[in-house]
MIDRENRO-975446 format. One record per residue (C-alpha): chain; residue number from 1; x, y, z. Coordinates in steps of 0.2 Angstrom, whole numbers. Each point is the difference from the previous one (the first is absolute). Layout:
BEGIN
<A, NUM, <X, Y, Z>>
...
REM end
This chain:
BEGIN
<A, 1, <-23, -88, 406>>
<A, 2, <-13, 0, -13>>
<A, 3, <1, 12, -15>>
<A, 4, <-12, 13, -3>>
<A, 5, <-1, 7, -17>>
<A, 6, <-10, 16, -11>>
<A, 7, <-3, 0, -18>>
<A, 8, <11, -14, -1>>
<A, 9, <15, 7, 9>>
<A, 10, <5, -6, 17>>
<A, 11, <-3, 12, 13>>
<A, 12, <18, 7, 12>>
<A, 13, <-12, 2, 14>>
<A, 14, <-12, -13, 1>>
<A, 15, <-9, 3, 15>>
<A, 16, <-5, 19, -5>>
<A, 17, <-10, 9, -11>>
<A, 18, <4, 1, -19>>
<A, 19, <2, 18, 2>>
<A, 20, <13, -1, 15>>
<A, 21, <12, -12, -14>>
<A, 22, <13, 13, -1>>
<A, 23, <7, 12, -12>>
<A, 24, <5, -11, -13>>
<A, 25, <-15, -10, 0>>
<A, 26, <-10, 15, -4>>
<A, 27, <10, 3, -14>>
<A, 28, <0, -14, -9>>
<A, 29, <-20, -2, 4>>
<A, 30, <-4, 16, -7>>
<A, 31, <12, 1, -14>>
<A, 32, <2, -17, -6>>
<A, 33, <-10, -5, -17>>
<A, 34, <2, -19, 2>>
<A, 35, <-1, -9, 16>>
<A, 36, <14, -15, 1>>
<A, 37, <-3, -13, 10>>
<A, 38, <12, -14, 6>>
<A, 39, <14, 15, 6>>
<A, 40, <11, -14, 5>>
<A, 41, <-1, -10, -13>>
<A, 42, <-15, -15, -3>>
<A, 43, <2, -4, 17>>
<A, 44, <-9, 15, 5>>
<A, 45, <-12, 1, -13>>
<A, 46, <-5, -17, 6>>
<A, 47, <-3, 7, 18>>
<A, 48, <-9, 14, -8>>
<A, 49, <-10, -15, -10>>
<A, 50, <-4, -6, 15>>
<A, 51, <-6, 17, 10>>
<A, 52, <-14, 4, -11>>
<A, 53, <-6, -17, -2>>
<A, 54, <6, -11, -12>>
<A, 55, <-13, -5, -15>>
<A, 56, <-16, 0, 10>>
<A, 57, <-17, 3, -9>>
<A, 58, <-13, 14, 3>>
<A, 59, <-12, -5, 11>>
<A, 60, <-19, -2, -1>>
<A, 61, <-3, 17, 10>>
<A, 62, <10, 9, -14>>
<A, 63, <16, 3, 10>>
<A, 64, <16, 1, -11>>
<A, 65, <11, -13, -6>>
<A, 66, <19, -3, 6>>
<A, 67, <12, 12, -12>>
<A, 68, <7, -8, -14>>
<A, 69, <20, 3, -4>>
<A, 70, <6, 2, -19>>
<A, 71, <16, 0, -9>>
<A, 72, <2, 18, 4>>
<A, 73, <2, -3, 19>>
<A, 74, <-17, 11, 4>>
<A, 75, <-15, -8, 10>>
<A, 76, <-16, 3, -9>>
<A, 77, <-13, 11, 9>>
<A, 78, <-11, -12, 11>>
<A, 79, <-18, -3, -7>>
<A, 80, <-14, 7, 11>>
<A, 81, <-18, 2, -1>>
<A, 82, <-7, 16, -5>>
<A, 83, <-11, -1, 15>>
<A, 84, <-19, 5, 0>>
<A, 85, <1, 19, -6>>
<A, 86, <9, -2, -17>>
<A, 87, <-9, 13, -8>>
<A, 88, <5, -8, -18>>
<A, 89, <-16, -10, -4>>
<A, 90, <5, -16, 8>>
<A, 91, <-12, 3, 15>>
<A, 92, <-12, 15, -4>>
<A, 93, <6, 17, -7>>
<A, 94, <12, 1, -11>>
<A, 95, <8, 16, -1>>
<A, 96, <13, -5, -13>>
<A, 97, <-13, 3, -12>>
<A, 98, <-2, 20, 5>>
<A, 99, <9, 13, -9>>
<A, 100, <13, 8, 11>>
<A, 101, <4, -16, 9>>
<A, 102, <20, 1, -8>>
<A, 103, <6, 15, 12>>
<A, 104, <15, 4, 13>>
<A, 105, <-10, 7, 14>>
<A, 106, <-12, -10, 7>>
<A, 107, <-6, 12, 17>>
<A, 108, <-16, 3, -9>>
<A, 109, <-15, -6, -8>>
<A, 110, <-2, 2, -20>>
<A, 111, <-15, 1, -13>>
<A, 112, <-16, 2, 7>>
<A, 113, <8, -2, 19>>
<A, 114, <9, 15, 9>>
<A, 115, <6, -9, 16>>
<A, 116, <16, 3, 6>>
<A, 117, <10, -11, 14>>
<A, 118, <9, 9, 14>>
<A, 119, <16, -8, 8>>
<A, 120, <16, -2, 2>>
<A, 121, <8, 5, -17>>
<A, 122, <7, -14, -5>>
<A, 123, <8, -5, -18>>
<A, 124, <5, -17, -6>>
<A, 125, <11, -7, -14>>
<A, 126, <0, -16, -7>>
<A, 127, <14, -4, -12>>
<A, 128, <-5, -16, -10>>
<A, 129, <11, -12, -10>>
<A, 130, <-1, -12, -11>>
<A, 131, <6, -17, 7>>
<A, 132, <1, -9, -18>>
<A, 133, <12, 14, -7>>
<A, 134, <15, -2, 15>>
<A, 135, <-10, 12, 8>>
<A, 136, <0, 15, -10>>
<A, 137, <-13, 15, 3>>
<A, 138, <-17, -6, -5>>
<A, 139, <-4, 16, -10>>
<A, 140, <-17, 3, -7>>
<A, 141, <-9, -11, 12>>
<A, 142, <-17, 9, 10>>
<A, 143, <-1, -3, 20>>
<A, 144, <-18, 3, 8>>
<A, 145, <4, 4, 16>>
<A, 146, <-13, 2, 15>>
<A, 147, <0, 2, 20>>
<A, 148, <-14, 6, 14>>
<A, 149, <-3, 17, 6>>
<A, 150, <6, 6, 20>>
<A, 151, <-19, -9, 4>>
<A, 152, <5, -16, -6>>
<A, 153, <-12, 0, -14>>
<A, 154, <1, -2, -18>>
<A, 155, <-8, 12, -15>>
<A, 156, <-13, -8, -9>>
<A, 157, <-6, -14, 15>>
<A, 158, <-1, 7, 15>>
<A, 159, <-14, 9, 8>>
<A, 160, <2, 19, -1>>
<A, 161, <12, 0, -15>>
<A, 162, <-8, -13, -13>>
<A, 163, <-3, 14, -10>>
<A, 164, <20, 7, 0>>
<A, 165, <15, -9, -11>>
<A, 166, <14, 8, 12>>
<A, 167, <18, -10, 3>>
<A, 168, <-2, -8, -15>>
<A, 169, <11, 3, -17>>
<A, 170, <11, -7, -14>>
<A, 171, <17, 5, -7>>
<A, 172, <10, -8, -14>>
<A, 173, <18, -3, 4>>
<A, 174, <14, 9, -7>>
<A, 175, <15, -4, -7>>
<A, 176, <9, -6, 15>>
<A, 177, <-18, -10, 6>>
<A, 178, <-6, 14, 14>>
<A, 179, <-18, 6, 2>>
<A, 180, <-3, 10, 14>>
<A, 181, <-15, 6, 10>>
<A, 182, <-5, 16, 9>>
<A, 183, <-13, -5, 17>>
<A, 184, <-2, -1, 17>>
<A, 185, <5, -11, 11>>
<A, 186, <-10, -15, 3>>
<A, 187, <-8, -6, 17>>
<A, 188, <2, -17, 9>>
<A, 189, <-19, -10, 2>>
<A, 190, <-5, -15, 10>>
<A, 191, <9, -16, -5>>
<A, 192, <14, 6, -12>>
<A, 193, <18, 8, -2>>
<A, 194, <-2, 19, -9>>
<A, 195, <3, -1, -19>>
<A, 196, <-3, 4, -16>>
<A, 197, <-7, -10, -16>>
<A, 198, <7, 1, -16>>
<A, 199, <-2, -11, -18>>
<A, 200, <13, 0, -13>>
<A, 201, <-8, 1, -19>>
<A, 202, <11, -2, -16>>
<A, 203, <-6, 17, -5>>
<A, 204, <-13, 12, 2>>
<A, 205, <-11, -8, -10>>
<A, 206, <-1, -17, 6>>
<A, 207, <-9, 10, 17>>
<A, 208, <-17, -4, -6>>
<A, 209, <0, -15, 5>>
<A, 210, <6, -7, 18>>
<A, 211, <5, -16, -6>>
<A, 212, <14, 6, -12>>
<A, 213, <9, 4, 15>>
<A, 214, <17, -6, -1>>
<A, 215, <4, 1, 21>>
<A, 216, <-12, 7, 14>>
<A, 217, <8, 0, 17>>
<A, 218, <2, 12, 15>>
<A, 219, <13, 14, 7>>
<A, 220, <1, -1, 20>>
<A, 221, <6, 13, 9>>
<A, 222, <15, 1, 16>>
<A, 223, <-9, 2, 18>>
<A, 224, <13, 15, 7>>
<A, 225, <-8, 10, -15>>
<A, 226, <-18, -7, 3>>
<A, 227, <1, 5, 19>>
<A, 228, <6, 16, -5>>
<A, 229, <-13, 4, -11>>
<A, 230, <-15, -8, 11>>
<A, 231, <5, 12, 13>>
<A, 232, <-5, 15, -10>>
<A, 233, <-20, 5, 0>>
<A, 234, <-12, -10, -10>>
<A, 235, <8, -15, 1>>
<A, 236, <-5, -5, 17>>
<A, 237, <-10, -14, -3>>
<A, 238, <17, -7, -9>>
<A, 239, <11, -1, 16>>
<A, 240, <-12, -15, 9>>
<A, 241, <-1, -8, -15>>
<A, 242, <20, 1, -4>>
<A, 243, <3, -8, 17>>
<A, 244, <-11, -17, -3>>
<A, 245, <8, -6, -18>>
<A, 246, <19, -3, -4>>
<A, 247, <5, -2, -15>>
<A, 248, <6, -23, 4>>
<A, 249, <-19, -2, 4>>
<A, 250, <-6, 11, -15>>
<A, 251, <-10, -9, -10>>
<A, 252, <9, 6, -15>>
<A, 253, <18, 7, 2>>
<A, 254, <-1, -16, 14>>
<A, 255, <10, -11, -12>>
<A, 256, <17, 8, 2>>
<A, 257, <-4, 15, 11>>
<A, 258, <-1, 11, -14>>
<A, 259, <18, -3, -4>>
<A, 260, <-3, 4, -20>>
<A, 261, <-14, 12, -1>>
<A, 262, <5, 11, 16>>
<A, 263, <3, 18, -7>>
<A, 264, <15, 10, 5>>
<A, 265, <-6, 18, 8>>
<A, 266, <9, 18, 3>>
<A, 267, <-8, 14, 6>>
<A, 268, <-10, 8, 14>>
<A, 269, <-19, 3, 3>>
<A, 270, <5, 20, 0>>
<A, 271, <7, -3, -18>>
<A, 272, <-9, -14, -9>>
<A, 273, <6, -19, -1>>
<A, 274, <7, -8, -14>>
<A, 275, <-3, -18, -3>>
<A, 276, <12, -13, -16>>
<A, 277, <-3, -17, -1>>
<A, 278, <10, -10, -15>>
<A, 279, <-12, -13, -10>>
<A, 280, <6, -11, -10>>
<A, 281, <-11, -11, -11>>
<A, 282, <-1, -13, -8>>
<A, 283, <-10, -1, -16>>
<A, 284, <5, -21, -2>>
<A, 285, <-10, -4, 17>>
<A, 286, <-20, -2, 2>>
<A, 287, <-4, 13, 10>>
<A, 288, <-8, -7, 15>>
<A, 289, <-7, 15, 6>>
<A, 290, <-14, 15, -1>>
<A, 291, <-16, -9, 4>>
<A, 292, <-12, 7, 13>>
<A, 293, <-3, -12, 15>>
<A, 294, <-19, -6, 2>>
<A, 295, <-8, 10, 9>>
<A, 296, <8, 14, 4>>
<A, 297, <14, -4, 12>>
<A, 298, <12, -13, -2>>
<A, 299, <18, 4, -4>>
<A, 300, <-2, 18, -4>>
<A, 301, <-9, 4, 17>>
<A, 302, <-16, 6, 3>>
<A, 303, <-2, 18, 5>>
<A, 304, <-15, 4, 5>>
<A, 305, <-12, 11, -10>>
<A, 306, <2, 16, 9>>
<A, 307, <15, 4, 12>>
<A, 308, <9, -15, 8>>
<A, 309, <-4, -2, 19>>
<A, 310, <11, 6, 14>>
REM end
């Protein structure tokens, strides 16, 4: 039977979701500082090699590269693009350059905007660590983090809300790694899995430029939770959309079915959901990411400029 395996850990119940793993399961994913892989020994960490991919390149479109393993038994965060609404200067505006940009809470608009997203409330943390130090926490380094509204749409692109920054924020990492973000919970459009973008910088002020990131790739989210939320009002548009993509012919997390970047989620749409993906980086790689594909589509999807169809 073939092994299925989640941030590098091979899953007890292969054939359902990450969330229905099991007690301990969820224990050690939300608790865990490093991820080990090879829990039976090399063999296993070969078979986990060979899951996400093996030492593939990106791809023209901008899709990620294969994970990479390291000494400290952790897989190194896939390379993605950063799609066609990165908002840090690559394509268009860059709101890296706007004061208030470095916050928690990302609901609303700041500066001369005042826009605020409605949603789900939804929270995510990202705990990054540093691959060429045995995998200790990667303190100090600034994550720019960015999703679309309940519409589909992005801030600062498309129609309606060119003029709003919304869902879009950085945080510096702690002392165990962690940044966290306050939001909303994002909607699925045409063509590709829900997610959520986010470039890794060696400190705050390295973010005025895009190409100082050190690792730009994408959280996916589980479908039980997704069809939870999509059931609630304003995110009807979601639940056609949801049904026509999977995350094997996702044109990003497609590689390894979003084995590494697939975030574990608790909570209920009453309460708020809360969202942790481990990232580890690797500052000895070329990162092969962050660049927006020509003309507006390609790995990063292409939703359109006012609310998705359907």
């Amino acid at each position: 039977m073939r092994k299925s395996f989640f941030q590098g850990r091979e899953l007890p119940r292969p054939h359902e979701d990450v969330e229905d793993q099991g007690l301990a399961f969820d224990v050690t994913t939300l608790l865990t500082r490093r991820r080990i892989l090879g829990l039976a020994g090399a063999g296993a960490g070969s078979l986990a090699l060979a899951a996400c991919g093996g030492s593939s390149t990106s791809s023209a479109s901008g899709t990620g590269s294969s994970a990479a393993r390291s000494a400290s038994g952790l897989t190194e965060i896939p390379d993605e693009t950063a799609g066609p609404y990165p908002g840090d200067g690559s394509n268009g505006p860059d709101v890296l350059e706007e004061s208030g940009i470095v916050r928690s809470d990302i609901r609303s608009s700041f500066g001369d905007a005042s826009g605020t997203a409605e949603g789900v409330a939804f929270e995510f943390e990202l705990t990054v660590l540093d691959m060429t130090d045995d995998g200790a926490p990667f303190a100090g380094v600034a994550v720019y983090a960015w999703h679309c509204d309940r519409d589909g749409s992005y801030s600062m692109y498309s129609d309606g809300i060119a003029d709003q920054n919304y869902l879009r924020g950085v945080q510096v990492a702690d002392a165990d790694g962690k940044v966290s973000f306050t939001s909303i919970f994002p909607a699925c459009y045409a063509g590709r899995w829900p997610h959520v973008h986010f470039e890794v910088y060696p400190d705050v002020n390295a973010i005025d430029d895009s190409t100082h990131a050190i690792a730009t790739s994408q959280l996916a989210l589980p479908k039980k939770v997704l069809t939870a939320v999509y059931a609630t009002d304003g995110y009807e548009r979601s639940v056609g959309n949801l049904a026509d993509v999977s995350l094997a012919g996702d044109n990003v997390f497609g590689d390894d079915s979003g084995a590494h970047q697939m975030a574990a989620v608790t909570g209920s749409v009453e309460e708020g959901y809360t969202a942790t993906l481990t990232v580890p980086v690797d500052t000895s790689t070329q990162p092969t990411g962050g660049s927006s594909p020509s003309g507006g589509g390609g790995a990063g999807g292409e939703p359109p400029s006012g609310p998705p169809p359907g």
